[in-house]
Phi, psi and omega in degrees: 000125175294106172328122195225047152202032137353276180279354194274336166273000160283310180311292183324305162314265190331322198274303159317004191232009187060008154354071163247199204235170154312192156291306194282311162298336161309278190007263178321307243268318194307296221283324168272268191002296185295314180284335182305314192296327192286005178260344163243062339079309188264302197306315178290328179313325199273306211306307204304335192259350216227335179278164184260141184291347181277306170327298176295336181303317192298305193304304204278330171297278240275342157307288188277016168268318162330294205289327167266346152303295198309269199354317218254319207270001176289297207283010181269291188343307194287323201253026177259112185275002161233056183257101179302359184228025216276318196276333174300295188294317177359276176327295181308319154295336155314301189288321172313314167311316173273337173303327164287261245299303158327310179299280190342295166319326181256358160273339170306286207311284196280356185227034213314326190276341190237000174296110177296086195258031154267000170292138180266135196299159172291170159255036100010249175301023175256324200264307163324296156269012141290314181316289177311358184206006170338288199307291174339302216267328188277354176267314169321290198303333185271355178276294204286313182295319198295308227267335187274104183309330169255004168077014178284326207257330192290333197272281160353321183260348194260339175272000177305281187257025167242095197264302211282002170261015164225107177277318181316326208293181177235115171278143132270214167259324169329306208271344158245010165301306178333267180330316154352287181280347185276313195282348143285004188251317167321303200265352162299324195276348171256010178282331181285347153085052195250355177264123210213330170222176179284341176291305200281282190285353165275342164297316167323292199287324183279344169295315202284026206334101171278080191253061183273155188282325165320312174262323188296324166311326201275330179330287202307258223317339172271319165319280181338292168320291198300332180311319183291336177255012184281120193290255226275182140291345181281314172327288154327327130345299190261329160347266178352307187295309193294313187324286170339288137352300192312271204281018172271326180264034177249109180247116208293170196240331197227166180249008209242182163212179179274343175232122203253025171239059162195168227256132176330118190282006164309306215290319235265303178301016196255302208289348213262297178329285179332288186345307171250011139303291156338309112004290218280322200300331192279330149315326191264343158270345179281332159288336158313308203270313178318300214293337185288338202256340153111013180257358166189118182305139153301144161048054158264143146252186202203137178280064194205155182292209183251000182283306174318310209283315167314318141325281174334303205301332206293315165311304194316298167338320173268345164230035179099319194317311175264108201278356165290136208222015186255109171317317175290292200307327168303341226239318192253345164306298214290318170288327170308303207243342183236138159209136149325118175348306189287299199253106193271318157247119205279140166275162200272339165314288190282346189278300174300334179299298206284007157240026148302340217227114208232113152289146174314316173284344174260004166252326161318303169304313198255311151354291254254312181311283174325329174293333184275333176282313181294324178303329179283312188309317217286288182317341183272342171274000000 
């Protein structure tokens, strides 16, 4: 396949080199410009017909990466602010841009199968299809702020489609064909008034599997929360269960995802879900096998508060009696199987404060216990 953009990179050169032209070499320049695309516009129809198809891929990537280098290095021209012919060329460089643009554009168009959509977009066309989707996006981002109580998912939607406060990031062309479609499948479901909670749009967005490291993190981390304000283990169990539940009846909306070297995020929130299940069950043979062994009653209550009680555990943990040594599975035994005179369910929350954290009258109380208890002891030999 013949390299067919010579002169449009004779142009390019003259324009990147500060070349400039009259009015009338505008003109003309425009007038071959226009006719050159449409003529490697015919030339590549005919390649198509005349090439072994691997052969044209390699030749046509090389095309349309040229081509998009021009596009990207007219319009750095155009946005250079200190170019002293900067308001004079303006019209001309306009027309250039668009006229390259078009061409980029009608090879999409005519070349669905050899279109490289693994090329990274200019930011150019990144800035294009902000322009072009303005309205969209600004109703989306303004939706996710009412509806998101901590601002996670609203953060999640805004590093999505804010190319221009990350200039570094890399778009491809797949991946906004994708964003495309998640932002026309959003704002259809919220003109129909199926988005309604913050709930709602992350199943949504899991349909449409938004498999950004980003959303899978904000995923993880609301899973999390809510567990943290969940009392027991059986709680946290059906938490777990319903979560599960969820997203197994969650049916994707799109075949395509935004990163296609990472794992559908349905599956991934599946494998995370699991995990701590998994988790949750191995807190529950450890609790087991203590309450079997006689080293910490199931389903006690304990006349002592929960700060007390959190001391006390805190000792055994320091002087062996209890040989597990991880805070969370303790935390988590403990809030399961003990509750208090005061408290019938101990949160894993007040419980991990007090037992970092020890006042003098609640180490006086369990002094005062432990003396009575060695006073028995004592009495028993």
């Amino acid at each position: 396949m013949n390299y067919q953009l010579d002169y449009i990179n004779s142009l390019y050169k003259n324009i990147s080199n500060g070349l400039q032209l009259n009015k009338e070499k505008q003109k003309s320049t425009l007038v071959e410009l226009e006719d050159e695309c449409g003529r490697v516009l015919l030339a590549l129809q005919h390649c198509l017909g005349s090439s072994v198809p691997e052969n044209l891929q390699i030749g046509f990537s090389q095309h349309q990466n040229d081509l998009l280098l021009i596009y990207q290095g007219i319009h750095l021209k155009m946005e250079n602010p200190i170019s002293p012919s900067k308001e004079a060329e303006l019209p001309f460089l306009t027309e250039c841009v668009n006229i390259i643009r078009a061409l980029i554009f009608n090879l999409e168009i005519h070349f669905p199968k050899f279109w490289d959509k693994s090329l990274r977009v200019p930011q150019a066309l990144l800035n294009d299809f902000i322009r072009s989707n303005e309205n969209k996006i600004s109703s989306l981002l303004a939706l996710s702020q009412r509806i998101s109580p901590d601002d996670k998912i609203h953060c999640v939607l805004d590093s999505l489609f804010h190319f221009k406060e990350n200039p570094k990031r890399a778009v491809c062309f797949y991946q906004l064909d994708y964003l495309l479609a998640v932002l026309d499948i959003l704002n259809r479901e919220n003109e129909i008034g199926k988005i309604r909670s913050w709930k709602d749009l992350v199943d949504l967005l899991i349909e449409c599997n938004l498999n950004s490291p980003l959303f899978y993190k904000t995923c993880c981390e609301i899973i999390l929360s809510r567990l943290d304000t969940a009392g027991s283990l059986r709680d946290q169990f059906e938490l777990l269960s319903r979560d599960k539940k969820e997203l197994i009846r969650l049916s994707p909306c799109l075949s395509s995802s935004l990163r296609i070297d990472l794992p559908p995020i349905k599956e991934s929130l599946l494998k995370f879900v699991e995990a701590e299940l998994c988790y949750l069950r191995e807190i529950e043979g450890i609790a087991s096998s203590l309450s079997a062994n006689g080293i910490v009653q199931d389903d006690y209550m304990v006349s002592l508060s929960v700060k007390q009680l959190a001391f006390f555990i805190h000792l055994q943990v320091e002087c062996g009696i209890i040989l597990e040594t991880r805070p969370k599975q303790i935390r988590q035994h403990i809030t399961s199987h003990y509750s208090t005179a005061e408290v019938e369910n101990i949160s894993e929350k007040s419980f991990k404060n007090a037992y970092y954290s020890h006042s003098q009258q609640d180490i006086n109380k369990v002094s005062e216990k432990l003396s009575k208890m060695l006073a028995i002891s004592q009495g028993m030999e």
